[in-house]
C-alpha positions in Angstrom: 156.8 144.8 53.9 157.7 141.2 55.1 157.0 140.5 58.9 159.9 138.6 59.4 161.1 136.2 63.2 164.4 136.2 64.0 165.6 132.8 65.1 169.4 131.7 66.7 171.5 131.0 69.6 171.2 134.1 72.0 175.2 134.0 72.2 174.6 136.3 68.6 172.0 138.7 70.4 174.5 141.6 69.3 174.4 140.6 65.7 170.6 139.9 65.9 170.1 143.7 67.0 172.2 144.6 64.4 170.7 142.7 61.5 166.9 143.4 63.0 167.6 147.2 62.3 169.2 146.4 59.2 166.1 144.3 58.2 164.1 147.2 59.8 165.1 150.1 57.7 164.2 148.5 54.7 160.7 147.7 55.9 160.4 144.6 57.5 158.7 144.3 60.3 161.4 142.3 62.9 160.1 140.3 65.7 163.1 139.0 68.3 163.1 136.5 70.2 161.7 137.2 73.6 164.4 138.5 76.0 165.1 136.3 79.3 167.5 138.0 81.7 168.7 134.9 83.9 171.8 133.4 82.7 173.1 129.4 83.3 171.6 125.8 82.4 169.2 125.8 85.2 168.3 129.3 85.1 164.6 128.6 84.0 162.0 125.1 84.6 160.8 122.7 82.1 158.1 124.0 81.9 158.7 127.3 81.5 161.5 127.0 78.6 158.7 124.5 76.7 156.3 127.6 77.3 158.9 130.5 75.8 159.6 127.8 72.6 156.0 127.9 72.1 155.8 131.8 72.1 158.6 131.6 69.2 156.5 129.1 67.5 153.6 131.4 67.3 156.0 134.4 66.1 157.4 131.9 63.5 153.4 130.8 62.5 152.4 134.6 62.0 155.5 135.7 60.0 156.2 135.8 56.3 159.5 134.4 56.6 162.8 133.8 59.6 165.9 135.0 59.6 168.3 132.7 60.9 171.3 134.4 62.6 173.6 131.5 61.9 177.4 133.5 62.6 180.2 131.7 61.7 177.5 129.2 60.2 176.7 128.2 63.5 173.3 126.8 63.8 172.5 124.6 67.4 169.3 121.9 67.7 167.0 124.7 68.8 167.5 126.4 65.6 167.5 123.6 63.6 164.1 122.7 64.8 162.9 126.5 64.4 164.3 125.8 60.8 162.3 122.6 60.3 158.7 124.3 61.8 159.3 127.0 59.3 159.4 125.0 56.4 156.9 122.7 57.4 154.7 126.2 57.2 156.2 127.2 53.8 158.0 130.5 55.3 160.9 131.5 54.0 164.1 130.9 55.2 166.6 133.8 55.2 170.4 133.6 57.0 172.3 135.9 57.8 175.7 134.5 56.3 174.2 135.0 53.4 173.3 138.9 53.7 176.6 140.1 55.3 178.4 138.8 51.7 
């Protein structure tokens, strides 16, 4: 069993669902990101979007590996930097392009 963060733009929610069950039923333990329910640019302070990027950091820190849910190859700067604080921790870097082949 792998614990394993799932990391990507929340426009792919659906598809991270999806995948996390996937992932799931072969007996990973799936951490999502944390679900905010306001919508729009300003919807949330400075510092409270700092504070939710550090909670994924920690769920990044304590996993075996991420799964990047990169649709259509699609991977914004937010990812990317999830990406890079991964590696810098020696995870490993799953995407899902790759497992929907």
């Amino acid at each position: 069993m792998k614990i394993i963060t799932v990391c990507g733009s929340y426009k792919f929610k659906k598809e991270m669902v999806e995948i996390a069950e996937q992932m799931t039923l072969k007996g990973n333990c799936m951490i999502l990101p944390n679900e905010l329910t306001k919508t729009g640019k300003d919807a949330y302070n400075k510092d409270e979007i700092l504070m939710v990027d550090q909670m994924h950091k920690e769920k990044i820190k304590i996993s075996d590996a991420i799964l990047v849910v990169d649709v259509d190859h699609y991977i914004g700067s937010s990812t990317k930097s999830e990406i890079e604080f991964a590696k810098s921790l020696n995870k490993e870097i799953l995407y899902y392009t790759d497992m929907i082949k």
